[in-house]
One Martini backbone bead per residue (centre of mass of N, CA, C, O) as a GRO file, in nm:
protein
  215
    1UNK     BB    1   0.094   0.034   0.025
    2UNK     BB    2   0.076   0.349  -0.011
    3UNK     BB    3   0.178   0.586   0.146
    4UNK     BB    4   0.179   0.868   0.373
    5UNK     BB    5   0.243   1.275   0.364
    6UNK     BB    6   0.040   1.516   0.453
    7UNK     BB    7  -0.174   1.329   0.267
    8UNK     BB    8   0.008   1.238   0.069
    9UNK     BB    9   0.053   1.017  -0.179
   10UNK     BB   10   0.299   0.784  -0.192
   11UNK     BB   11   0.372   0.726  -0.541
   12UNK     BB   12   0.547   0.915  -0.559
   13UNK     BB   13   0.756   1.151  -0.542
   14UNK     BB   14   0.906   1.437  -0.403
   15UNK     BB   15   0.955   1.624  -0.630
   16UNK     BB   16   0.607   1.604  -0.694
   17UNK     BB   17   0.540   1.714  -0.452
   18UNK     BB   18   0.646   1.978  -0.424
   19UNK     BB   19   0.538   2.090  -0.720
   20UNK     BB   20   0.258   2.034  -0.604
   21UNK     BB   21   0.335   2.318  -0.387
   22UNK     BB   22   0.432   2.465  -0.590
   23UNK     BB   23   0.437   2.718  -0.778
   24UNK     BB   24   0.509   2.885  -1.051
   25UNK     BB   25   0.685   2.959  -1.292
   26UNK     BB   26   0.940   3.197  -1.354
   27UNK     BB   27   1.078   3.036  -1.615
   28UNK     BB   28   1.054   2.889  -1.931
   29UNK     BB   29   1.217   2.616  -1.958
   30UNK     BB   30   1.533   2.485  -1.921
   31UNK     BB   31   1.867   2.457  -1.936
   32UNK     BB   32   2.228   2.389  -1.811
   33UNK     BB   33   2.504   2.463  -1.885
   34UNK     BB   34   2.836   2.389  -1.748
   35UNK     BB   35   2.941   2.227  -1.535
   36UNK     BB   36   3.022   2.274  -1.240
   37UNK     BB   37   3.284   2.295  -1.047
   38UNK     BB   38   3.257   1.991  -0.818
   39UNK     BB   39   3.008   1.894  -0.969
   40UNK     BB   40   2.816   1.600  -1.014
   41UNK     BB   41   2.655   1.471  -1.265
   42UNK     BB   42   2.409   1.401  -1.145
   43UNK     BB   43   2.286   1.646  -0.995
   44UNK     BB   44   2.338   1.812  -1.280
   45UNK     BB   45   2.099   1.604  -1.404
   46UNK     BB   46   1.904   1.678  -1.203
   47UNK     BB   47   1.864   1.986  -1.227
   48UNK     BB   48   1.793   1.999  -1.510
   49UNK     BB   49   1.521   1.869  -1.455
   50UNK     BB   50   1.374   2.068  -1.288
   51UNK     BB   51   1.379   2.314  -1.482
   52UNK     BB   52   1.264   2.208  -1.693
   53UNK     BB   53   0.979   2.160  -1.539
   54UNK     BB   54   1.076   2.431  -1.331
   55UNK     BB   55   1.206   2.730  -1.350
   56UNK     BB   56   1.139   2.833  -1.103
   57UNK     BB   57   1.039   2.863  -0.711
   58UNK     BB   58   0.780   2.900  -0.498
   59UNK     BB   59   0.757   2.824  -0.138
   60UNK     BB   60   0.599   2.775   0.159
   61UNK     BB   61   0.533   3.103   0.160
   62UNK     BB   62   0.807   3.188   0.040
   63UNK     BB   63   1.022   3.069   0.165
   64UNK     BB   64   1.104   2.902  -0.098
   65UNK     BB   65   1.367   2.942  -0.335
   66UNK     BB   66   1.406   2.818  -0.673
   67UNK     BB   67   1.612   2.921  -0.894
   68UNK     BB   68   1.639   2.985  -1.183
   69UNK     BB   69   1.888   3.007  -1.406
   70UNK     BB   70   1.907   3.279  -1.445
   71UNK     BB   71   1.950   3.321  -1.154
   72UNK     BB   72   2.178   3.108  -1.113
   73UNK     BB   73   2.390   3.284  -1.319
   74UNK     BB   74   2.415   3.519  -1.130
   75UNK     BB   75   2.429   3.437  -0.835
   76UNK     BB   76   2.734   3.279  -0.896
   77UNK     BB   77   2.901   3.499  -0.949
   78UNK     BB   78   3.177   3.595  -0.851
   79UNK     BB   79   3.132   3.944  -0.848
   80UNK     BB   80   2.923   3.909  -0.645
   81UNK     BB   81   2.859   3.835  -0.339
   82UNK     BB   82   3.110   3.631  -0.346
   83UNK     BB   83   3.318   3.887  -0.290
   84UNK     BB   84   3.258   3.947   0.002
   85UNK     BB   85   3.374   3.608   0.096
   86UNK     BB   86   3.575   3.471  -0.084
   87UNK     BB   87   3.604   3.132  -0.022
   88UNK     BB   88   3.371   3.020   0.126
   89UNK     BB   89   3.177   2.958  -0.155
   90UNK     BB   90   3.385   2.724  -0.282
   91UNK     BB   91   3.203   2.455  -0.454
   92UNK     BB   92   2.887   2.606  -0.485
   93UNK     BB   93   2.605   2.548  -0.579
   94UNK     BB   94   2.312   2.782  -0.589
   95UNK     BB   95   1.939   2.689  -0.594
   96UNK     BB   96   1.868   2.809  -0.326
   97UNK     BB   97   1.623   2.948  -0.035
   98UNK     BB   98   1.518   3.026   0.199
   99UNK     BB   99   1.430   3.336   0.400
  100UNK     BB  100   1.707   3.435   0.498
  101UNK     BB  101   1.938   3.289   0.294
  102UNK     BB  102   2.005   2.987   0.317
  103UNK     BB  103   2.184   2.744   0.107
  104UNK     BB  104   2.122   2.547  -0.159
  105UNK     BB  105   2.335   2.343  -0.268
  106UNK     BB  106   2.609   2.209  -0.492
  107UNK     BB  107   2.856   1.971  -0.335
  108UNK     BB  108   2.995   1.737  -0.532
  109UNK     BB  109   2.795   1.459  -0.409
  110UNK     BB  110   2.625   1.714  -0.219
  111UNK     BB  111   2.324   1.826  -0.047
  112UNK     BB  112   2.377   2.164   0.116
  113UNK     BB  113   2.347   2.363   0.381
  114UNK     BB  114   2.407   2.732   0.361
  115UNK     BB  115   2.448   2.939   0.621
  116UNK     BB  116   2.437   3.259   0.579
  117UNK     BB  117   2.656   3.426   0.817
  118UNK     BB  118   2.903   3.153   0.746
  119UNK     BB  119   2.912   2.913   0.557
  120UNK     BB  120   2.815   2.674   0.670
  121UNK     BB  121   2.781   2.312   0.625
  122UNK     BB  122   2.498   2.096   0.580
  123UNK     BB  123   2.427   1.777   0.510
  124UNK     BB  124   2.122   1.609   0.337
  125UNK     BB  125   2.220   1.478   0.031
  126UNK     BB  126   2.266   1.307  -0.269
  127UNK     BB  127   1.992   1.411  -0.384
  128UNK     BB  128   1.719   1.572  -0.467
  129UNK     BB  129   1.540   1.398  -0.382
  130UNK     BB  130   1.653   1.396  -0.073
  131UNK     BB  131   1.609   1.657  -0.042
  132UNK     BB  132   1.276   1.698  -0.097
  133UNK     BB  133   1.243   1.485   0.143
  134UNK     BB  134   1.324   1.673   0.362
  135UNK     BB  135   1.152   1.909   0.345
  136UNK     BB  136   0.879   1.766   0.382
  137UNK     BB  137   1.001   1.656   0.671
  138UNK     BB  138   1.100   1.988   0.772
  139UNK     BB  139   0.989   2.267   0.672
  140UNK     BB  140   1.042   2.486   0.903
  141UNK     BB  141   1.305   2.503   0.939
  142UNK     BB  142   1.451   2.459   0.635
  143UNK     BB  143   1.238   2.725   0.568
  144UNK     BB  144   1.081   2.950   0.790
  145UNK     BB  145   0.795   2.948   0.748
  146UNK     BB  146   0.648   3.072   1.037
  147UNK     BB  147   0.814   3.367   0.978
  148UNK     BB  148   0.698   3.422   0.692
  149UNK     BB  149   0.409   3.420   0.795
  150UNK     BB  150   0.447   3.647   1.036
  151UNK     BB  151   0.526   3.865   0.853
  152UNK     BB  152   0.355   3.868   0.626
  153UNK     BB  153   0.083   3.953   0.853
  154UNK     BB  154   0.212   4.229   0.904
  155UNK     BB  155   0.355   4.333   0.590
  156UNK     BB  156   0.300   4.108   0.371
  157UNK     BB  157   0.407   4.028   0.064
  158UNK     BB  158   0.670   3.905  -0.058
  159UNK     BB  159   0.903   4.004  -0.246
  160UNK     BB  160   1.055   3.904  -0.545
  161UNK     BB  161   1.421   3.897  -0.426
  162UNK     BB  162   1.348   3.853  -0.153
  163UNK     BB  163   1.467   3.845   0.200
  164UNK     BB  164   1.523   3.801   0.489
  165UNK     BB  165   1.687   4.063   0.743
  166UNK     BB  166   1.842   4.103   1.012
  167UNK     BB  167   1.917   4.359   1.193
  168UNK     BB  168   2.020   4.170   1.393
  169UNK     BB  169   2.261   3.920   1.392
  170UNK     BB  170   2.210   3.631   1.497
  171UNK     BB  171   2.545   3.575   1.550
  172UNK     BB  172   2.475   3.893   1.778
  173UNK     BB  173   2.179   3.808   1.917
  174UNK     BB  174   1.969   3.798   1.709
  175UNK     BB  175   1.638   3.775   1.639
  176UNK     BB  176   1.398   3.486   1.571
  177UNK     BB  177   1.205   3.770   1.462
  178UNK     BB  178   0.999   3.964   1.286
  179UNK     BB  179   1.102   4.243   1.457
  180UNK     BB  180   1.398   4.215   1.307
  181UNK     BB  181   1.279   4.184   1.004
  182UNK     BB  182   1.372   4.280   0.679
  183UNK     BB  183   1.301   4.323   0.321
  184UNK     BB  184   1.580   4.204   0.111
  185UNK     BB  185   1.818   4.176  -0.145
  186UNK     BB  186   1.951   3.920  -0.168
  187UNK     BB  187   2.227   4.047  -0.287
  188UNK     BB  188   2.269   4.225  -0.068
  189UNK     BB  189   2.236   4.064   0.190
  190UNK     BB  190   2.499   3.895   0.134
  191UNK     BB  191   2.723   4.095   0.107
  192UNK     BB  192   2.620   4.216   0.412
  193UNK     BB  193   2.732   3.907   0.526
  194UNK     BB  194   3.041   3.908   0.392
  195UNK     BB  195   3.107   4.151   0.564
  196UNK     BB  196   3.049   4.055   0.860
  197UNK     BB  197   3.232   3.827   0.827
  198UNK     BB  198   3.510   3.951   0.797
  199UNK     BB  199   3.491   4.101   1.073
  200UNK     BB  200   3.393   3.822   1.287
  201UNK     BB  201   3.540   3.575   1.249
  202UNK     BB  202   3.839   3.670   1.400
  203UNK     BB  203   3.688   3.646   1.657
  204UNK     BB  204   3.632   3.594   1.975
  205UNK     BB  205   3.415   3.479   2.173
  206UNK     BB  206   3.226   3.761   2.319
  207UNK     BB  207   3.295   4.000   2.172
  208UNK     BB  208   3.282   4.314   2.111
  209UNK     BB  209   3.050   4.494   1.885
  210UNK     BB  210   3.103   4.669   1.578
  211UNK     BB  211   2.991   4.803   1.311
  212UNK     BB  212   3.042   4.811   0.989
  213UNK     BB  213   2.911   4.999   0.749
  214UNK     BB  214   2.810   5.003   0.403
  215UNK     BB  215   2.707   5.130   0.094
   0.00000   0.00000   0.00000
């Protein structure tokens, strides 16, 4: 008998759940490019049947932005936001996001989220389907739905582009809370963490710190 998740039969696989929980594609499907630097030949052949199916979407509440591959080959360019983090975030293709800005990457052969503040990873799985059998059984943690849900209540619709950030970042005591948090261009907000973060990764913990803003 087919199993049953969160009322779903599960006859399917995980990527068919996903896909049937979430928005329309954000742009056309497509193919994807020449495979990334360190990234195994079946994941990145996993990938691009994805963006086939659904060319980029966002879901549970928008916590969740699966990037089309437009936004994944600006997303990716040593030039953008990963200049402001020197090599911290070198092997990783990152093709999705959290609402905080969170990464789910290809590096290697697995897929790993990279936390938006320190770029630390923790290995998910080793395929897509493995990776979307996670989120399905684990979503609010995984994409932060919950404070999507309760901004969102707040504030309104999440716009297109952007993700939440916090006033003052985790890694410095600030809170998991809507009022700590406003929304920012994905890639702004990344570039302004890998400022803070190069200001204060190589501090003793507990160090008081000032932040230098830049504009």
């Amino acid at each position: 008998m087919a199993r049953r998740r969160a009322g779903t039969w599960h006859g399917m696989g995980a990527l068919d759940e996903l896909l049937a929980v979430a928005g329309d594609a954000i742009a056309p499907g497509s193919g994807l490019p020449d495979r990334a630097d360190g990234v195994d030949e079946s994941l990145w052949a996993e990938l691009g049947e994805l963006l086939a199916r659904r060319n980029g979407f966002y879901a549970f509440d928008s916590a969740l932005h699966v990037l089309s591959l437009e936004e994944q080959i600006r997303w990716n360019t040593p030039d953008g936001w990963r200049r402001e983090w020197r090599e911290e975030w070198d092997g990783c293709w990152c093709f999705a996001q959290d609402v905080f800005g969170s990464q789910f990457a290809l590096a290697g052969d697995r897929v790993v989220m990279a936390e938006a503040e320190t770029g630390e990873r923790d290995q998910l799985a080793d395929s897509l389907e493995g990776w979307a059998d996670r989120l399905l059984g684990d979503t609010d943690y995984l994409t932060g739905r919950p404070l999507a849900r309760e901004w969102q209540a707040a504030n309104g619709e999440l716009p297109a582009g952007k993700r939440l950030f916090p006033k003052l970042p985790f890694m410095l005591g600030g809170e998991y809370a809507a009022a700590n948090l406003g929304a920012v261009d994905a890639q702004e907000a990344m570039a302004a963490r890998g400022d803070i973060f190069g200001q204060v990764s190589h501090l003793p913990e507990g160090t008081e710190v000032r932040l230098r803003i830049r504009d």
